[in-house]
mmCIF file of the N, C-alpha and C atoms, coordinates in Angstrom:
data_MODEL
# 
_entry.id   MODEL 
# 
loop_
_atom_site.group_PDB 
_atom_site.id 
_atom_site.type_symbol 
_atom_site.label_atom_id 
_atom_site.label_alt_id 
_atom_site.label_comp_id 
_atom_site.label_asym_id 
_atom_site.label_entity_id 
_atom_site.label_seq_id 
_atom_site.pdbx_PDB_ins_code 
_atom_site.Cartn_x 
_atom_site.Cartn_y 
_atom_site.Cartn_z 
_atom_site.occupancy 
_atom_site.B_iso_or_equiv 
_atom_site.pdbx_formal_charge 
_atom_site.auth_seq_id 
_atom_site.auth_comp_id 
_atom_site.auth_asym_id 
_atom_site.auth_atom_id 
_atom_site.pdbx_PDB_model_num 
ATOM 1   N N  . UNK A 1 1  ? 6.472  5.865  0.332   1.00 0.00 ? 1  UNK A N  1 
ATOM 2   C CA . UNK A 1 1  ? 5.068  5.948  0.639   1.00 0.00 ? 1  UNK A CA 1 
ATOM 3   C C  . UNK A 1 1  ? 4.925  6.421  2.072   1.00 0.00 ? 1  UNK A C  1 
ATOM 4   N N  . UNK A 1 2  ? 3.677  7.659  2.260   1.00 0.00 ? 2  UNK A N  1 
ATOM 5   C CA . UNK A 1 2  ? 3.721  8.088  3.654   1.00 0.00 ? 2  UNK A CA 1 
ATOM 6   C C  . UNK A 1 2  ? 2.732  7.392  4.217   1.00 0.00 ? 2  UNK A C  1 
ATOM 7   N N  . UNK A 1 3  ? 1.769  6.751  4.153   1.00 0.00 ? 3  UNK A N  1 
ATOM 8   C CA . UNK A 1 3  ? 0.733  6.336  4.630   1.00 0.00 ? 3  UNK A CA 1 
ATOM 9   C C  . UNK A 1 3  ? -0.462 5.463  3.983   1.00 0.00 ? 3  UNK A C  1 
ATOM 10  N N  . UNK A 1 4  ? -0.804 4.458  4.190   1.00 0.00 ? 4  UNK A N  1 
ATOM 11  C CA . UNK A 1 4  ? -2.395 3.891  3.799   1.00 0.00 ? 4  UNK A CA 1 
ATOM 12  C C  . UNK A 1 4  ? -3.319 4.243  4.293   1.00 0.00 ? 4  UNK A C  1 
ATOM 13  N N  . UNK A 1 5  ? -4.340 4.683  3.979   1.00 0.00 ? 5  UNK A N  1 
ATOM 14  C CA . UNK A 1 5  ? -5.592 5.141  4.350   1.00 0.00 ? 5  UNK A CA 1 
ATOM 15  C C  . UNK A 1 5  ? -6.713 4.528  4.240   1.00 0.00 ? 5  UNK A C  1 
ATOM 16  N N  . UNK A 1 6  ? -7.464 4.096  5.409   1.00 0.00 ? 6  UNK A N  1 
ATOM 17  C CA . UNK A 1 6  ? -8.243 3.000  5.651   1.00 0.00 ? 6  UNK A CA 1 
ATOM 18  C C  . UNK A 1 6  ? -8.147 1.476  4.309   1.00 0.00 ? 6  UNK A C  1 
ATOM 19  N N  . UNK A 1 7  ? -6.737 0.952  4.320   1.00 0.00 ? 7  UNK A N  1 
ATOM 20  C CA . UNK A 1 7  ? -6.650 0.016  3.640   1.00 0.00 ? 7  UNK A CA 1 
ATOM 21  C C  . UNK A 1 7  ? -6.569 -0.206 2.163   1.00 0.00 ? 7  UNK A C  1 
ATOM 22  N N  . UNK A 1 8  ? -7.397 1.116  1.787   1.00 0.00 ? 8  UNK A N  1 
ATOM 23  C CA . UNK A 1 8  ? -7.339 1.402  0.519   1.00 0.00 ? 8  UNK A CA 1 
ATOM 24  C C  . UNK A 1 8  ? -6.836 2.260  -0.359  1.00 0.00 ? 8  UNK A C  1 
ATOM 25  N N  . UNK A 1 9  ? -6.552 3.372  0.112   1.00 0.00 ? 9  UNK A N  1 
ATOM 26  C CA . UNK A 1 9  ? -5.704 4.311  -0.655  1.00 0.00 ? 9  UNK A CA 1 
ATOM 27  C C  . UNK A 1 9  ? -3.889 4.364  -0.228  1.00 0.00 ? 9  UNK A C  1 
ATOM 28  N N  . UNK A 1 10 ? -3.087 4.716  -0.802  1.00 0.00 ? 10 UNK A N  1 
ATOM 29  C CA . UNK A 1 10 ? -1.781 5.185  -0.237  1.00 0.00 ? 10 UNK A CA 1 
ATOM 30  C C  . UNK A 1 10 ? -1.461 6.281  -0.547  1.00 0.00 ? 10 UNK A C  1 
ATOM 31  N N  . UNK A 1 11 ? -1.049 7.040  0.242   1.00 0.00 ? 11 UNK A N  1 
ATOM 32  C CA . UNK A 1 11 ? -1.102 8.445  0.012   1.00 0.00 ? 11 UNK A CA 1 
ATOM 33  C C  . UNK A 1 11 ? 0.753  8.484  -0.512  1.00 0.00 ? 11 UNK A C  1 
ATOM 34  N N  . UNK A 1 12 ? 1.315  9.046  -1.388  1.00 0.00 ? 12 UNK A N  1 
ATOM 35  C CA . UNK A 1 12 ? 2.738  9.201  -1.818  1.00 0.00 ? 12 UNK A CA 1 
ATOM 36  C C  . UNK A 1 12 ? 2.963  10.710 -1.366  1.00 0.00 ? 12 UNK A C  1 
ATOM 37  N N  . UNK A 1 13 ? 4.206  10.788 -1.045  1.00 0.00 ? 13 UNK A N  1 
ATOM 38  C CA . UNK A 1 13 ? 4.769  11.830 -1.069  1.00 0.00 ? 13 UNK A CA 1 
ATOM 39  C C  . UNK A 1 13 ? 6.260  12.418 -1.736  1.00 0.00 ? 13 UNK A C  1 
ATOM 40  N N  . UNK A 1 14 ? 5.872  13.555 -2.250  1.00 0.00 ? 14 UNK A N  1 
ATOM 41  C CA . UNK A 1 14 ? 7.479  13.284 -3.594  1.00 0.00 ? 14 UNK A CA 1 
ATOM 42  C C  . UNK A 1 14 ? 8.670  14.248 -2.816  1.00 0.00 ? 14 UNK A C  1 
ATOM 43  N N  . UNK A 1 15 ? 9.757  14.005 -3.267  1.00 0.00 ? 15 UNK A N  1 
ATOM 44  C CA . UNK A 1 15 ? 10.767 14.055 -2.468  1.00 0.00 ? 15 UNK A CA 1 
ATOM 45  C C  . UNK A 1 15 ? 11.307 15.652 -2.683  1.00 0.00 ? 15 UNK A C  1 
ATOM 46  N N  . UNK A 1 16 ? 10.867 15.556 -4.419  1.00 0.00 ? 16 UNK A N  1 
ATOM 47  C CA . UNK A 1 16 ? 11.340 17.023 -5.034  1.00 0.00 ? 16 UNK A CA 1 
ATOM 48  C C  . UNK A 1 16 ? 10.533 18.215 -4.790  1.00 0.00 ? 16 UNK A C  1 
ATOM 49  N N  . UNK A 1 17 ? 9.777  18.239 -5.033  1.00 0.00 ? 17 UNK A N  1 
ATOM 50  C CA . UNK A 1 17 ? 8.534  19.182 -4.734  1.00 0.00 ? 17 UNK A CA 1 
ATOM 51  C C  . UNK A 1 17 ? 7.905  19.631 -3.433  1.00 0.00 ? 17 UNK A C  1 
ATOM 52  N N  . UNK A 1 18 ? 7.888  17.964 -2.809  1.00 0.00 ? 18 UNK A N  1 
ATOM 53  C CA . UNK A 1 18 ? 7.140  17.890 -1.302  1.00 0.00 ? 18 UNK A CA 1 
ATOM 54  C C  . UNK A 1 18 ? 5.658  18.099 -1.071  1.00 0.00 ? 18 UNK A C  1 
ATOM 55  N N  . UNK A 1 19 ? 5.158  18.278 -2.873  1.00 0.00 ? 19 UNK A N  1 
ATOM 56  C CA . UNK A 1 19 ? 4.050  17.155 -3.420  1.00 0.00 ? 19 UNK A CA 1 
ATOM 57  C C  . UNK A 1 19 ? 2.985  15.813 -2.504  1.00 0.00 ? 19 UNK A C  1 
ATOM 58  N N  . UNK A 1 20 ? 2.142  16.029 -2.661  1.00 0.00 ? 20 UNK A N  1 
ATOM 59  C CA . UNK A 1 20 ? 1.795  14.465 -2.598  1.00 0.00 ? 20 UNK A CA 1 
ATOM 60  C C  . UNK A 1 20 ? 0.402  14.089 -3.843  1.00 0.00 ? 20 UNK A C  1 
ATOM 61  N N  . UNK A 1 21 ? 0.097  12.629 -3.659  1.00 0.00 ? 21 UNK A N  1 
ATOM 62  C CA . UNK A 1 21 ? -0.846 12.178 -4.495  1.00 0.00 ? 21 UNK A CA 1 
ATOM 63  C C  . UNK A 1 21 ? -1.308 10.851 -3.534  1.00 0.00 ? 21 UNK A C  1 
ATOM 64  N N  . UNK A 1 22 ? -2.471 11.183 -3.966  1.00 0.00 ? 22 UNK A N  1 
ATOM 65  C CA . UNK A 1 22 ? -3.378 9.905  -3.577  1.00 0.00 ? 22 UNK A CA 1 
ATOM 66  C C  . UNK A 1 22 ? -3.722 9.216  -4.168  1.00 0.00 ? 22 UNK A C  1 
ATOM 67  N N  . UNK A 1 23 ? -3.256 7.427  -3.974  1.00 0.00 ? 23 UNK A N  1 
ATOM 68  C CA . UNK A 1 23 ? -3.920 6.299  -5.476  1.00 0.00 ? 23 UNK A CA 1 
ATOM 69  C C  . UNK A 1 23 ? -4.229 5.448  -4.599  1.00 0.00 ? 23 UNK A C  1 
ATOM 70  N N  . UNK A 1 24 ? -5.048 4.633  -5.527  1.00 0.00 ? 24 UNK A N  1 
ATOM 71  C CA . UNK A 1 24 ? -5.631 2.988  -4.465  1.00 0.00 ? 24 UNK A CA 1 
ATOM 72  C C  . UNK A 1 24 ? -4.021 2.143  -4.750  1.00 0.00 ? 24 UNK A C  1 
ATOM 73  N N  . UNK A 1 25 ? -4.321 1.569  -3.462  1.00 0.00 ? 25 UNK A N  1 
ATOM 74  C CA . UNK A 1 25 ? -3.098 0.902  -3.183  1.00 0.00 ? 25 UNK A CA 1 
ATOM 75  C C  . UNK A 1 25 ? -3.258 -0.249 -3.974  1.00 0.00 ? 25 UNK A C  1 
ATOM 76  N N  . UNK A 1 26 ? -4.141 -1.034 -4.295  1.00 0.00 ? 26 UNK A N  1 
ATOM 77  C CA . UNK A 1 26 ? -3.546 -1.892 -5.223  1.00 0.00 ? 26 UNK A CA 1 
ATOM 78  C C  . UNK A 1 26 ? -2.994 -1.793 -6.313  1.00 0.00 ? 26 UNK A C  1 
ATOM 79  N N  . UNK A 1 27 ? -3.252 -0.370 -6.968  1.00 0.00 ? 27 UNK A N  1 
ATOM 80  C CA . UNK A 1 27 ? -1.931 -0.386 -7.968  1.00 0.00 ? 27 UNK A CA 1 
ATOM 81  C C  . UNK A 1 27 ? -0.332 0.555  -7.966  1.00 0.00 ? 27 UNK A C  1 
ATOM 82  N N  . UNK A 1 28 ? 0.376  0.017  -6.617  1.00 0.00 ? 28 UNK A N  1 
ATOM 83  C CA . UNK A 1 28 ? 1.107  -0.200 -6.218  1.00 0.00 ? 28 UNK A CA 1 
ATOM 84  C C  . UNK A 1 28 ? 1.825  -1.866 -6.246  1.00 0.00 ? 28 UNK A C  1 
ATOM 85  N N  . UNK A 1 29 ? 3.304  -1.607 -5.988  1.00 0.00 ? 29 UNK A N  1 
ATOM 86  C CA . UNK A 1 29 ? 3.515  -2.989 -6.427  1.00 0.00 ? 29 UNK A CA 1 
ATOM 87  C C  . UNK A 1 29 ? 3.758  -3.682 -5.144  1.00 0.00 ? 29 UNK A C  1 
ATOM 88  N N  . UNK A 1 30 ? 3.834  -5.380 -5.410  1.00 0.00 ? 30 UNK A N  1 
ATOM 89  C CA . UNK A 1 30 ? 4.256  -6.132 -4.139  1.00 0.00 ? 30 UNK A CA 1 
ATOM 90  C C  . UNK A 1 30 ? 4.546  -5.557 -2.807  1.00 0.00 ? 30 UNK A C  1 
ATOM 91  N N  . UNK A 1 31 ? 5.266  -5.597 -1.881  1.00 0.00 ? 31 UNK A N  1 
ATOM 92  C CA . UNK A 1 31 ? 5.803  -5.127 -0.600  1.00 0.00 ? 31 UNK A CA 1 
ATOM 93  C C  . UNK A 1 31 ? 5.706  -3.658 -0.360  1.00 0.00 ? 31 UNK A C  1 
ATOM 94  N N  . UNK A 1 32 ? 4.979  -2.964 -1.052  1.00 0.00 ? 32 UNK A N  1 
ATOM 95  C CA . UNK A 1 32 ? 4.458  -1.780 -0.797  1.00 0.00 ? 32 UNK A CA 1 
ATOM 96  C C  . UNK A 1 32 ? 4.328  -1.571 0.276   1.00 0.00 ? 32 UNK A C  1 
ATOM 97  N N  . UNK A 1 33 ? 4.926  -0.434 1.308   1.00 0.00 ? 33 UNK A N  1 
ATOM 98  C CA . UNK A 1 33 ? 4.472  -0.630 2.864   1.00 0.00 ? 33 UNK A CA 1 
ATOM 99  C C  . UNK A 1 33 ? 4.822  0.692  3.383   1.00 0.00 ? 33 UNK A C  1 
ATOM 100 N N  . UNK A 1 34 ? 4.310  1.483  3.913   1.00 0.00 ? 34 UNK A N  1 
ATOM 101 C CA . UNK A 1 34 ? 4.765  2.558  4.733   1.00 0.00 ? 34 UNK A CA 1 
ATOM 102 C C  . UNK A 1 34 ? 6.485  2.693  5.040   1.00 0.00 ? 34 UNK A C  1 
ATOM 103 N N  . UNK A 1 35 ? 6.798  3.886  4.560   1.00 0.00 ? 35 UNK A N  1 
ATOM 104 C CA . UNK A 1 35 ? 8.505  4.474  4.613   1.00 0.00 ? 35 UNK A CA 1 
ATOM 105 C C  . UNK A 1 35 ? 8.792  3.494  3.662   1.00 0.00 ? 35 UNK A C  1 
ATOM 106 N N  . UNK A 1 36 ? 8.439  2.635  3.002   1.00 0.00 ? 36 UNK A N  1 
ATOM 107 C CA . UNK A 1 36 ? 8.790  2.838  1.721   1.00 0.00 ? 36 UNK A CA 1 
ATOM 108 C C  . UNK A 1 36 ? 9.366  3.401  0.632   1.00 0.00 ? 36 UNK A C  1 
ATOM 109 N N  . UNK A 1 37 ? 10.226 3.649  -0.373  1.00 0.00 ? 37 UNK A N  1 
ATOM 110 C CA . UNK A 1 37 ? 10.421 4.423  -1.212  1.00 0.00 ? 37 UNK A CA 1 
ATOM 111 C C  . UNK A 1 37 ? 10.411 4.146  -2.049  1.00 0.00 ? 37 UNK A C  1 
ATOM 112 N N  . UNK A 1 38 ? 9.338  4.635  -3.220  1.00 0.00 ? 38 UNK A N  1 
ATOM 113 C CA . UNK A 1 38 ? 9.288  4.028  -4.560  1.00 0.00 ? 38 UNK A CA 1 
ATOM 114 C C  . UNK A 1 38 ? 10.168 5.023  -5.802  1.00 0.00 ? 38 UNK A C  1 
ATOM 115 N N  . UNK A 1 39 ? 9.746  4.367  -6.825  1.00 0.00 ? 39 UNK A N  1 
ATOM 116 C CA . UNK A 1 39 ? 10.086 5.218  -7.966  1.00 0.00 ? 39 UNK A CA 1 
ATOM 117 C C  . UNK A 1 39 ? 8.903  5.245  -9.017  1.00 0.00 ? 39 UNK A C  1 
ATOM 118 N N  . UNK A 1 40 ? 8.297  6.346  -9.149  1.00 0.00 ? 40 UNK A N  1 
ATOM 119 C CA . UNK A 1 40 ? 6.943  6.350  -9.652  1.00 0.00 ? 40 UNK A CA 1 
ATOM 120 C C  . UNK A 1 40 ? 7.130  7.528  -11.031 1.00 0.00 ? 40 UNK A C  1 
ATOM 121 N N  . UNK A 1 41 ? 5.893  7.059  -11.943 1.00 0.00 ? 41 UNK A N  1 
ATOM 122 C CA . UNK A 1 41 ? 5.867  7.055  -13.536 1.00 0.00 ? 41 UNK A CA 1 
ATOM 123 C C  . UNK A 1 41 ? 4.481  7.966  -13.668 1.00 0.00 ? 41 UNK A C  1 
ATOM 124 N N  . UNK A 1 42 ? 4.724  9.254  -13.919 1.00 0.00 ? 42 UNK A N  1 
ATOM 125 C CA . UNK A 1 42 ? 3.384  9.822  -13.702 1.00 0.00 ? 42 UNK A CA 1 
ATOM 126 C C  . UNK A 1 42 ? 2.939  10.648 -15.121 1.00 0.00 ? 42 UNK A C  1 
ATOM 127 N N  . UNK A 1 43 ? 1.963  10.663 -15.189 1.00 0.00 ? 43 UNK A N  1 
ATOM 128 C CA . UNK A 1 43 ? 1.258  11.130 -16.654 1.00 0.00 ? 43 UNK A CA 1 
ATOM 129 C C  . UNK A 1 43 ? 0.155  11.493 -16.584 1.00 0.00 ? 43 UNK A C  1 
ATOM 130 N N  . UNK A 1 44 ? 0.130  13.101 -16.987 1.00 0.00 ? 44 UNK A N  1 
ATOM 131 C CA . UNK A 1 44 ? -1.140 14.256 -16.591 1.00 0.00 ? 44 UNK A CA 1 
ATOM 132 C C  . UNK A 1 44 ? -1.487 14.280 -15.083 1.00 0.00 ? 44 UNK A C  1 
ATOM 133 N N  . UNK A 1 45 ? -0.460 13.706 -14.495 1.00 0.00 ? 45 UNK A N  1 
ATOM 134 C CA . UNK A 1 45 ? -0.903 13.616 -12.762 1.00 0.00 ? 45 UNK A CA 1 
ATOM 135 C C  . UNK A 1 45 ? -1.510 12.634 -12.160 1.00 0.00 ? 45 UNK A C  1 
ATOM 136 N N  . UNK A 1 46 ? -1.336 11.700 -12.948 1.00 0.00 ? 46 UNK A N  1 
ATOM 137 C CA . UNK A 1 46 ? -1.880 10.266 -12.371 1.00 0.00 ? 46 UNK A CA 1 
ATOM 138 C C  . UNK A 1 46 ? -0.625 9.196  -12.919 1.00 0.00 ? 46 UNK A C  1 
ATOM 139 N N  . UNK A 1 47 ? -1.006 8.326  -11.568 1.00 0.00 ? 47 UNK A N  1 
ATOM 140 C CA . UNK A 1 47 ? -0.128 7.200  -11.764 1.00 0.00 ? 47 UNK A CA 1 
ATOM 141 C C  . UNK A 1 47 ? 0.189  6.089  -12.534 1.00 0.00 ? 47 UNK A C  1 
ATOM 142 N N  . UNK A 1 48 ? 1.019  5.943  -13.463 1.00 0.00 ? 48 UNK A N  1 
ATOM 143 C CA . UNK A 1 48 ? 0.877  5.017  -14.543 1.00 0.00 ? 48 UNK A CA 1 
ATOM 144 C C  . UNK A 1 48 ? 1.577  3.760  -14.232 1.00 0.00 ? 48 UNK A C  1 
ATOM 145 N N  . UNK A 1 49 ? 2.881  4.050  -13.267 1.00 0.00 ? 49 UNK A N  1 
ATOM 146 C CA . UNK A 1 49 ? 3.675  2.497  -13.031 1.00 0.00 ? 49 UNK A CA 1 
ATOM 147 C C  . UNK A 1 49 ? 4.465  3.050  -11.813 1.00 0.00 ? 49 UNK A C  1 
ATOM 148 N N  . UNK A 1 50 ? 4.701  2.045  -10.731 1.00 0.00 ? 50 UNK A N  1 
ATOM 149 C CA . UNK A 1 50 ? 5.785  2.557  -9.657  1.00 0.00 ? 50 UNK A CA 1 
ATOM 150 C C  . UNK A 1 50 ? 5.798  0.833  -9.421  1.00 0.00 ? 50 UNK A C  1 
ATOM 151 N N  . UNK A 1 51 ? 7.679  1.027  -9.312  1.00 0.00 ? 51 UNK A N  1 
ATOM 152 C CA . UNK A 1 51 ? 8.659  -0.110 -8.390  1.00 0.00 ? 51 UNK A CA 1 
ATOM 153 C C  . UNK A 1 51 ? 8.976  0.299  -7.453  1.00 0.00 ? 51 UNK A C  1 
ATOM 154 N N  . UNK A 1 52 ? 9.161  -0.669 -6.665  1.00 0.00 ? 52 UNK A N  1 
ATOM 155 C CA . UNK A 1 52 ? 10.147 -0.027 -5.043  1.00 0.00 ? 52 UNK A CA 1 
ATOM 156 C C  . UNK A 1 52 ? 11.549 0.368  -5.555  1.00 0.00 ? 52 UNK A C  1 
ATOM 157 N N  . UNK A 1 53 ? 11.576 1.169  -4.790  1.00 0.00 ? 53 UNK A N  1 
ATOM 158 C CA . UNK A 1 53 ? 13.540 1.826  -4.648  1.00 0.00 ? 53 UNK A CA 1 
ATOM 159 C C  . UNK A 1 53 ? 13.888 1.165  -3.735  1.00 0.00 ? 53 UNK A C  1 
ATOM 160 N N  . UNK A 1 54 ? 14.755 0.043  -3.471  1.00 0.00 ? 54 UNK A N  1 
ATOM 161 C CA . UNK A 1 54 ? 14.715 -0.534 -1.779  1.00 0.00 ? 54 UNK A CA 1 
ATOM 162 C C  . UNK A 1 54 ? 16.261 -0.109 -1.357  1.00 0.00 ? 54 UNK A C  1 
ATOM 163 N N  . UNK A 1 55 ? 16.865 0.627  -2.576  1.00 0.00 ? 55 UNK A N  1 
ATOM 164 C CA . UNK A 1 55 ? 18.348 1.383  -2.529  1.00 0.00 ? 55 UNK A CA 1 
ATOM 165 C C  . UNK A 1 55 ? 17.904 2.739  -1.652  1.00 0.00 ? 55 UNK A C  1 
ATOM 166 N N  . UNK A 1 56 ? 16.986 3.214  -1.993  1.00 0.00 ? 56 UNK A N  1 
ATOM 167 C CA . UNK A 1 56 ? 17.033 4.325  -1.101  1.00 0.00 ? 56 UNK A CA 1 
ATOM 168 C C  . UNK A 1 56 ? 16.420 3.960  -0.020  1.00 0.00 ? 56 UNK A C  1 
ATOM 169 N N  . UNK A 1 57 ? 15.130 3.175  0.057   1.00 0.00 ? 57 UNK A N  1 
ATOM 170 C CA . UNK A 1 57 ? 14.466 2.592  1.203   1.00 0.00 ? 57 UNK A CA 1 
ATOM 171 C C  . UNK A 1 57 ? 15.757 2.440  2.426   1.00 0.00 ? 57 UNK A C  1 
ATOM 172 N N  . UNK A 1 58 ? 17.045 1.828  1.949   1.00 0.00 ? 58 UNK A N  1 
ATOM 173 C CA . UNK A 1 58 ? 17.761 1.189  2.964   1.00 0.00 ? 58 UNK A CA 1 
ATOM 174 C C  . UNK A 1 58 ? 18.615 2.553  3.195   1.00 0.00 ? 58 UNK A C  1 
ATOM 175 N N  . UNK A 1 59 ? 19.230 3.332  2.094   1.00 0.00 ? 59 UNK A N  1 
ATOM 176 C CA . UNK A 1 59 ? 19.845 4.263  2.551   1.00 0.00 ? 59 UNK A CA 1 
ATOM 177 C C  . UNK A 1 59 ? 18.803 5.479  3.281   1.00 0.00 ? 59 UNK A C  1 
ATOM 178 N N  . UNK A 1 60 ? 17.993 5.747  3.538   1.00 0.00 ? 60 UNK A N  1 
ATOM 179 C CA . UNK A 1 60 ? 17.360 6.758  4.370   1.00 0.00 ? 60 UNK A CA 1 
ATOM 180 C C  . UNK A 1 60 ? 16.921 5.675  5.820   1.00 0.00 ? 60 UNK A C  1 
ATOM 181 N N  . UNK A 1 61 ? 17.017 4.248  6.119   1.00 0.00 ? 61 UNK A N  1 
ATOM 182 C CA . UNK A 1 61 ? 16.899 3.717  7.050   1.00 0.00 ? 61 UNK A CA 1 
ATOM 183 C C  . UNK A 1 61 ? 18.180 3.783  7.652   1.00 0.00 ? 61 UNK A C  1 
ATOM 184 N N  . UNK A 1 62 ? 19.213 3.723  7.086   1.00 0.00 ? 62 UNK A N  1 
ATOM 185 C CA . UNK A 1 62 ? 20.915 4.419  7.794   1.00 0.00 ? 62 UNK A CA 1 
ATOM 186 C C  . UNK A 1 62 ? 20.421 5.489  8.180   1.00 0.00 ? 62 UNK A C  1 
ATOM 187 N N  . UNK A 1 63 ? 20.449 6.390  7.101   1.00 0.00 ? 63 UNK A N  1 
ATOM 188 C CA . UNK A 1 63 ? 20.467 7.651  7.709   1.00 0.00 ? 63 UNK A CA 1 
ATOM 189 C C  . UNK A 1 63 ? 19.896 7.599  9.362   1.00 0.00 ? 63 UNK A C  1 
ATOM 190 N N  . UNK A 1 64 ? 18.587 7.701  9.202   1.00 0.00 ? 64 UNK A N  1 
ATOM 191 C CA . UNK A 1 64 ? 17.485 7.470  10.236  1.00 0.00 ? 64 UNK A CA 1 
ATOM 192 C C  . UNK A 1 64 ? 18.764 7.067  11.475  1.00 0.00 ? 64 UNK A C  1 
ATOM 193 N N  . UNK A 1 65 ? 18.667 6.064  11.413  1.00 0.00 ? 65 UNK A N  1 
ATOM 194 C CA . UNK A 1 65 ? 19.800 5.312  12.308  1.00 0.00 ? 65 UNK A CA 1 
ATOM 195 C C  . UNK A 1 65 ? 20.481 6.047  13.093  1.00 0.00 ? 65 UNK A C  1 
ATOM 196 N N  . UNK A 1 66 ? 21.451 6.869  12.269  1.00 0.00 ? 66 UNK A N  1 
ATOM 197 C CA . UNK A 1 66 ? 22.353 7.458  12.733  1.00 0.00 ? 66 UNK A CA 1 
ATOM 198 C C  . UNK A 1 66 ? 22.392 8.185  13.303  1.00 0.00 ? 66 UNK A C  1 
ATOM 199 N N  . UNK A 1 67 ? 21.268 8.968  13.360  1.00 0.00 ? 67 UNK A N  1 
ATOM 200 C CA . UNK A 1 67 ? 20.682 10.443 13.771  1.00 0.00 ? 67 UNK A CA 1 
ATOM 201 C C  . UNK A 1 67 ? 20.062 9.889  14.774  1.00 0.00 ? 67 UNK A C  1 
ATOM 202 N N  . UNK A 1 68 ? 19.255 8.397  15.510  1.00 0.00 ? 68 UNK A N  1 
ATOM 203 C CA . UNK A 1 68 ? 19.106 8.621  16.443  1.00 0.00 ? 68 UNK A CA 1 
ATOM 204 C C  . UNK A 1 68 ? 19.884 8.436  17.442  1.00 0.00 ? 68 UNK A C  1 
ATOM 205 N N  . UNK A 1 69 ? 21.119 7.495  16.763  1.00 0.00 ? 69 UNK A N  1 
ATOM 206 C CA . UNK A 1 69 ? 22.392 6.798  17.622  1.00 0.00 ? 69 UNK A CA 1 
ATOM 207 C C  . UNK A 1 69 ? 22.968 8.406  17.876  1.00 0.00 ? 69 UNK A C  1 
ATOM 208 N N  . UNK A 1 70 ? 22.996 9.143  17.463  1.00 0.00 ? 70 UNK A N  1 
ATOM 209 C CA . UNK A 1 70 ? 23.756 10.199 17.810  1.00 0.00 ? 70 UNK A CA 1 
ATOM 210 C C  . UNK A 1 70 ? 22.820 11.414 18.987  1.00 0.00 ? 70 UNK A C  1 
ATOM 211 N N  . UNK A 1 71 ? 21.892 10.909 18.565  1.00 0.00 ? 71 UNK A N  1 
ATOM 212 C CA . UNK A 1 71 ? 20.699 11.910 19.581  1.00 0.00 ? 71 UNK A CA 1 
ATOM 213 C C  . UNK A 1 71 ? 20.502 11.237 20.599  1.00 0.00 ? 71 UNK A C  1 
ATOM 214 N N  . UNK A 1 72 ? 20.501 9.558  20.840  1.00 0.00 ? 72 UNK A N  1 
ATOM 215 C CA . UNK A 1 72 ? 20.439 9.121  22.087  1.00 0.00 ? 72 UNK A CA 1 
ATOM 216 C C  . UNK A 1 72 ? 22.513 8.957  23.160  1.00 0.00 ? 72 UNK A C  1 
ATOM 217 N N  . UNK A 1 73 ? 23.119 9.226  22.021  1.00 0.00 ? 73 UNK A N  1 
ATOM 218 C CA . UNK A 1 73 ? 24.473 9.605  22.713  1.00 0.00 ? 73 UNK A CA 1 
ATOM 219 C C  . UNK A 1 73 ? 24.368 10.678 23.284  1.00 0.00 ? 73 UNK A C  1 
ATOM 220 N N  . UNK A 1 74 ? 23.801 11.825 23.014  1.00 0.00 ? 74 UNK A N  1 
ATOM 221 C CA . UNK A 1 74 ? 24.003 13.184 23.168  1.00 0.00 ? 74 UNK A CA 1 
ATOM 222 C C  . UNK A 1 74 ? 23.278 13.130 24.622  1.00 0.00 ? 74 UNK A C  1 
ATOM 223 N N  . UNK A 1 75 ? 21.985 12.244 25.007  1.00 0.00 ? 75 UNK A N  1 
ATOM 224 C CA . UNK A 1 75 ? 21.255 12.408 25.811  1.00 0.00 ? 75 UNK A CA 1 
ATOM 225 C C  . UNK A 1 75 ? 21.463 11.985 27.085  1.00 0.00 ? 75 UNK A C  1 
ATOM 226 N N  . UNK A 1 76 ? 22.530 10.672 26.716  1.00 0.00 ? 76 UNK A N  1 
ATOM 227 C CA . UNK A 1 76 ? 23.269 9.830  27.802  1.00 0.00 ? 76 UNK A CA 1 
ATOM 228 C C  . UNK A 1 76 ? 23.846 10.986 28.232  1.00 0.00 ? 76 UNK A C  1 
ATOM 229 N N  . UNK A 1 77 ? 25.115 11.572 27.458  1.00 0.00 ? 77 UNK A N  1 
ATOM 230 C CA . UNK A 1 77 ? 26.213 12.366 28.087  1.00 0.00 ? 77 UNK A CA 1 
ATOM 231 C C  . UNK A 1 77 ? 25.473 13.360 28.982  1.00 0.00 ? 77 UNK A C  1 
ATOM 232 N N  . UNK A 1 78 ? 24.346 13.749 28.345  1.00 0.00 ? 78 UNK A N  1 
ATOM 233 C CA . UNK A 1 78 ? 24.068 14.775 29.404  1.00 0.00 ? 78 UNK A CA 1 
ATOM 234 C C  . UNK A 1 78 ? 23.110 14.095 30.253  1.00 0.00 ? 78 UNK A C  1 
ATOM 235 N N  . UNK A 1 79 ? 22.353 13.168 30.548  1.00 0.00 ? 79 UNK A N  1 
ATOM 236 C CA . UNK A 1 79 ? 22.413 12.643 31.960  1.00 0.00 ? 79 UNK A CA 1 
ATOM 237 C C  . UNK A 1 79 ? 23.530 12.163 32.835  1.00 0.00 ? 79 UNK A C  1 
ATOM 238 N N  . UNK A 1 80 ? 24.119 12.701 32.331  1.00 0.00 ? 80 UNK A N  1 
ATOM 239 C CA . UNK A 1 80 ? 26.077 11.844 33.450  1.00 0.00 ? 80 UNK A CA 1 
ATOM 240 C C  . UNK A 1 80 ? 25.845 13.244 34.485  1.00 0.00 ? 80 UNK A C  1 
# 
């Protein structure tokens, strides 16, 4: 999930396409929360069911990680 919008909508964004869709956030599930990653069930273009992915949630929070541990190394060395 990329964003909530004034409380009520969540805006999704799809990974394949690079797509998005807009639904009311309450039918989204539990811990729904920004950088989020769900897995969503769609039919004629509307949303029928989404769970969290918290497998990818955590693997793109590594990722993330790593890339800045390596961008704030890079930044040290070159302030020396």
């Amino acid at each position: 999930m990329d964003r909530i919008v004034d409380g009520e909508f969540a805006v999704l964004l799809f990974e394949e396409d690079g797509g998005q869709l807009t639904v009311p956030a309450v039918k989204l599930p539990p811990g729904s929360r920004e950088g989020v990653w769900l897995l969503v069930h769609l039919e004629a273009g509307e949303l029928v069911a989404a769970e969290l992915d918290l497998a990818k949630t955590e693997e793109v929070k590594e990722r993330i990680k790593q890339k800045r541990a390596r961008l704030l190394q890079r930044m040290r060395r070159r302030d020396l």
